[in-house]
C-alpha positions in Angstrom: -5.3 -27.4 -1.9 -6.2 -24.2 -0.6 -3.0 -22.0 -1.0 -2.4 -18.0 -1.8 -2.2 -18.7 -5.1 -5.1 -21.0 -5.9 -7.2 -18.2 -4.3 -6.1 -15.6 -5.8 -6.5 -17.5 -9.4 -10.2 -17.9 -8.1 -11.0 -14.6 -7.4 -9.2 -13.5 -11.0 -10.7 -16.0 -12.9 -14.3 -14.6 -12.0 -15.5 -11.3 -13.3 -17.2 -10.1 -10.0 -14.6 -10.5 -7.8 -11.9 -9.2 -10.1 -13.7 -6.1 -10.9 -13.7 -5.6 -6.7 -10.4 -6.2 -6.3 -8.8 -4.2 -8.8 -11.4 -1.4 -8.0 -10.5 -1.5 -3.9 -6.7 -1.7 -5.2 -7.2 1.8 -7.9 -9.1 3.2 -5.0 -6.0 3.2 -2.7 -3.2 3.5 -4.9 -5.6 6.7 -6.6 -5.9 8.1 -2.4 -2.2 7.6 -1.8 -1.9 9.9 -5.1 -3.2 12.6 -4.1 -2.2 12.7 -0.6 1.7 12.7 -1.7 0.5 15.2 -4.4 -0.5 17.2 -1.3 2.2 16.5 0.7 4.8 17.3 -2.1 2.9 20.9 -2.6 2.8 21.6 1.4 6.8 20.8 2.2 8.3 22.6 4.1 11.1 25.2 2.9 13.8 23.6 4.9 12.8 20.3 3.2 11.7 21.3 -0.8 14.8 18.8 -1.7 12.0 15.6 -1.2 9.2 17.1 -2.8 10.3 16.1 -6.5 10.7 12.8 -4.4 7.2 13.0 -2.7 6.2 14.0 -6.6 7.7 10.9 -7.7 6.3 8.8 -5.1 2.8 10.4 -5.8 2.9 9.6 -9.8 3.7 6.0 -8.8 0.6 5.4 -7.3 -1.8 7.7 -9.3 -0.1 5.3 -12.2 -0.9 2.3 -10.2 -4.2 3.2 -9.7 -4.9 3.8 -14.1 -3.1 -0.1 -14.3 -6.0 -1.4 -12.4 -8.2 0.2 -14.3 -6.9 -0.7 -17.4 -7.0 -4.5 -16.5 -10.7 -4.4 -15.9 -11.2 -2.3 -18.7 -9.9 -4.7 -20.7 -11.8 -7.3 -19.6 -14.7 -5.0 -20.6 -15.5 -4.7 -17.0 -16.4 -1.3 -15.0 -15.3 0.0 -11.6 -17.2 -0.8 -8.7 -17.4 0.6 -5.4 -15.7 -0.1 -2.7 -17.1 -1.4 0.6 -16.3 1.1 3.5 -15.2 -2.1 5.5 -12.2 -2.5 2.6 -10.9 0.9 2.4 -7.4 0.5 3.8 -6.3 4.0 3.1 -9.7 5.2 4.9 -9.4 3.2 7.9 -5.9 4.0 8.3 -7.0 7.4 8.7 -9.7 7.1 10.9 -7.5 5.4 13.1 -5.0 8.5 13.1 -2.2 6.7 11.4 -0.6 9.7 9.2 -1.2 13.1 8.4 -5.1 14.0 8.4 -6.8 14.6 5.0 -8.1 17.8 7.2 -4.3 18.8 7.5 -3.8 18.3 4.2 -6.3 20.2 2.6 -5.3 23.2 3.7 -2.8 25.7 2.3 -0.3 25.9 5.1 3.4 24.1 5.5 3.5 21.4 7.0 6.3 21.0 9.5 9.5 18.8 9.8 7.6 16.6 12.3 4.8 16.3 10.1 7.8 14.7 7.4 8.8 12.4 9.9 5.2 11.2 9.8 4.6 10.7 6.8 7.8 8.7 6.1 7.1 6.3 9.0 3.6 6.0 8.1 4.9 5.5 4.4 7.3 2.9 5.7 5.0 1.0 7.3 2.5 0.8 4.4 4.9 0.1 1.9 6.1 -2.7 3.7 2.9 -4.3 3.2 2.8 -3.2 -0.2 6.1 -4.6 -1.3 5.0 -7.8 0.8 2.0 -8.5 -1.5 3.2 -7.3 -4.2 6.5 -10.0 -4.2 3.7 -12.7 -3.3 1.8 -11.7 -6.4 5.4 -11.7 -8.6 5.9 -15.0 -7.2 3.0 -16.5 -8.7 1.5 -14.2 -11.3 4.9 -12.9 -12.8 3.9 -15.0 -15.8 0.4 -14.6 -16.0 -0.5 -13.4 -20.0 -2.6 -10.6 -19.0 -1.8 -9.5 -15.0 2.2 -10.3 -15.6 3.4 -6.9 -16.9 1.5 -5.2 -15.0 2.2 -7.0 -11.5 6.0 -7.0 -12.3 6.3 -3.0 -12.7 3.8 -1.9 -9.5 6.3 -4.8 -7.4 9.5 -2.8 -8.6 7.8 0.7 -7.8 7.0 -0.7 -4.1 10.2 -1.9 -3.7 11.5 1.9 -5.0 9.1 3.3 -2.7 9.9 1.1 0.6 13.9 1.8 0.1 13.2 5.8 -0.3 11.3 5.2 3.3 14.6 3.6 4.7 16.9 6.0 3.3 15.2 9.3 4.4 14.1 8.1 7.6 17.5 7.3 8.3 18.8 10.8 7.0 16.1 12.4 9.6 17.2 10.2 12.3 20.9 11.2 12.0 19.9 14.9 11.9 18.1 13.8 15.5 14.6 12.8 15.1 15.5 8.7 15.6 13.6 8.9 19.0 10.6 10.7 17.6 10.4 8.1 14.1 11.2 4.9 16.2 8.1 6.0 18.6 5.9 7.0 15.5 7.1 3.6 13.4 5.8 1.9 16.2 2.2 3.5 16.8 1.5 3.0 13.0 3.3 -0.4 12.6 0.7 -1.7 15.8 -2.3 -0.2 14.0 -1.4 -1.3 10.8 -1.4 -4.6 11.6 -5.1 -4.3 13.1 -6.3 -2.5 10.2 -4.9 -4.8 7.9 -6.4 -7.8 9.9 -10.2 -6.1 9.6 -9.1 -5.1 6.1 -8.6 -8.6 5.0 -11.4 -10.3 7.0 -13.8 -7.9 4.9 -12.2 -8.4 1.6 -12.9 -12.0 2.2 -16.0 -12.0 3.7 -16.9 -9.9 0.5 -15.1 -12.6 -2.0 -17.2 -15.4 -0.2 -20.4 -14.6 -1.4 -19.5 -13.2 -4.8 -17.7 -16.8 -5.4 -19.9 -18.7 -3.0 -17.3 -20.0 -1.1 -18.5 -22.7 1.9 -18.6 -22.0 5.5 -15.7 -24.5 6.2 -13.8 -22.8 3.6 -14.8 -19.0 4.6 -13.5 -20.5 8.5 -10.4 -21.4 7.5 -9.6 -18.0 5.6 -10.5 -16.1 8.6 -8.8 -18.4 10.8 -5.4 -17.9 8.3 -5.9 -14.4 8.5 -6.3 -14.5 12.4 -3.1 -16.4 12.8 -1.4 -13.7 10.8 -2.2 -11.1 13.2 -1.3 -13.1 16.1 1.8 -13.5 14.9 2.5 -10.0 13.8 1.1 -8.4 17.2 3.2 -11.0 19.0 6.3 -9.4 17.7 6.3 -9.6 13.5 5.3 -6.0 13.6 8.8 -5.4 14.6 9.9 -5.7 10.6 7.8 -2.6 9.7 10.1 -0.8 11.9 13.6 -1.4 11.9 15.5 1.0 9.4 18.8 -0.2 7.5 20.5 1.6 4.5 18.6 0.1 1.3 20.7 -1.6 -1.8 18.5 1.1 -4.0 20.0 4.1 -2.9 17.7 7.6 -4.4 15.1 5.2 -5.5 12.8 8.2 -6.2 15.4 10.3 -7.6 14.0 9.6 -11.3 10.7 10.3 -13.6 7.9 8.0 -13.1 8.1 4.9 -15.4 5.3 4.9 -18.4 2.8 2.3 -17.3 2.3 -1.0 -19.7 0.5 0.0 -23.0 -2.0 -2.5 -22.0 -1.7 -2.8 -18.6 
């Protein structure tokens, strides 16, 4: 039976496609590093109280990024690189869905509205993050060698998505609501189409390391398909709302040490 699980066992259980997928996901994580790095360095000074916050948020991923690693280095496997068509974080740009790398790489504040970007876009994306990551807990939470590892990244995203939810909603009662439910809804709408061409490539890329049938490559497009229909018809709307999170200063802390062994 073809299920989330059984798939995802496939493409761990072969070398190939493991080393592409942790290398895709230690190539985003790694990118949304250094872009919070940036961000945390270019806050503005009415807003310097988040950048140990946007600090914190930054280590999270740059750590996420050395688990990856370390699970194919310990399968005595090497990074590979990453197809254009997979690169989330890239595509996400292109499509003008947070603050441009351009912006970023300069030395000048950015500005309260440029904030209120970056936490909606953050929102958004750590969504899907926390999403995947409570699929992968589901079924992998056990596994011997991905289990540790896939336990503390799905605690960090859920840290990450309730420090989106808290701020957001301390910006909106200072009165930017208008301004972050109109920019929550640009990037949840292109999210969802990124995320759609995203996963049609990853698969299309898993089929012929794993040599998967055209029946079988169908009906994984045709899943993913469905998905987006049902996001653009009105699922998108969960990327948006805001509510006060049970983890309240989820950021507030050091970055956790990463497994020993990944």
């Amino acid at each position: 039976m073809l299920s989330a699980k059984t798939l995802f066992q496939e493409i761990v259980d072969n070398d190939d496609s493991f080393a592409l997928f942790c290398s895709i996901a230690a190539s985003g994580e790694s990118q949304g590093g250094w872009e919070n790095a940036r961000i945390a360095a270019l806050v503005p000074e009415t807003q310097r109280d988040l950048a140990p916050k946007i600090t914190r948020h930054g280590a999270d991923e740059d750590k996420h990024g050395r688990i990856f690693n370390a699970l194919m280095k310990k399968r005595g496997l090497e990074p590979v690189p990453v197809p254009r068509d997979t690169d989330y974080t890239m595509l996400l740009e292109s499509n003008g869905i947070g603050l441009a790398h351009d912006k970023l790489k300069r030395d000048e504040p950015l500005t309260v509205q440029d904030i209120v970007t970056y936490l909606a876009h953050s929102r958004v994306t750590e969504q899907r993050a926390s999403e995947q990551m409570t699929m992968l807990r589901k079924h992998f939470a056990d596994h011997p060698d991905l289990g540790r590892a896939v336990r503390m990244i799905s605690d960090d995203e859920d840290n990450h998505l309730a420090y989106c939810h808290e701020e957001l909603l301390r910006f909106a009662y200072a009165g930017h609501g208008r301004a972050i439910q109109r920019t929550l809804r640009e990037c949840a709408l292109a999210e969802i189409r990124v995320y759609r061409d995203v996963s049609l490539a990853v698969m299309a890329h898993m089929g012929r390391i794993l040599g998967w049938s055209g029946p079988k490559a169908a009906v994984l497009a045709a899943g993913i398909h469905a998905v987006y229909a049902y996001e653009r018809a009105g699922g998108w709307r969960r990327m948006v709302s805001l509510r006060t999170p049970e983890r309240r200063d989820a950021l507030g802390g050091p970055a956790s040490p990463e497994p020993e062994a990944a």
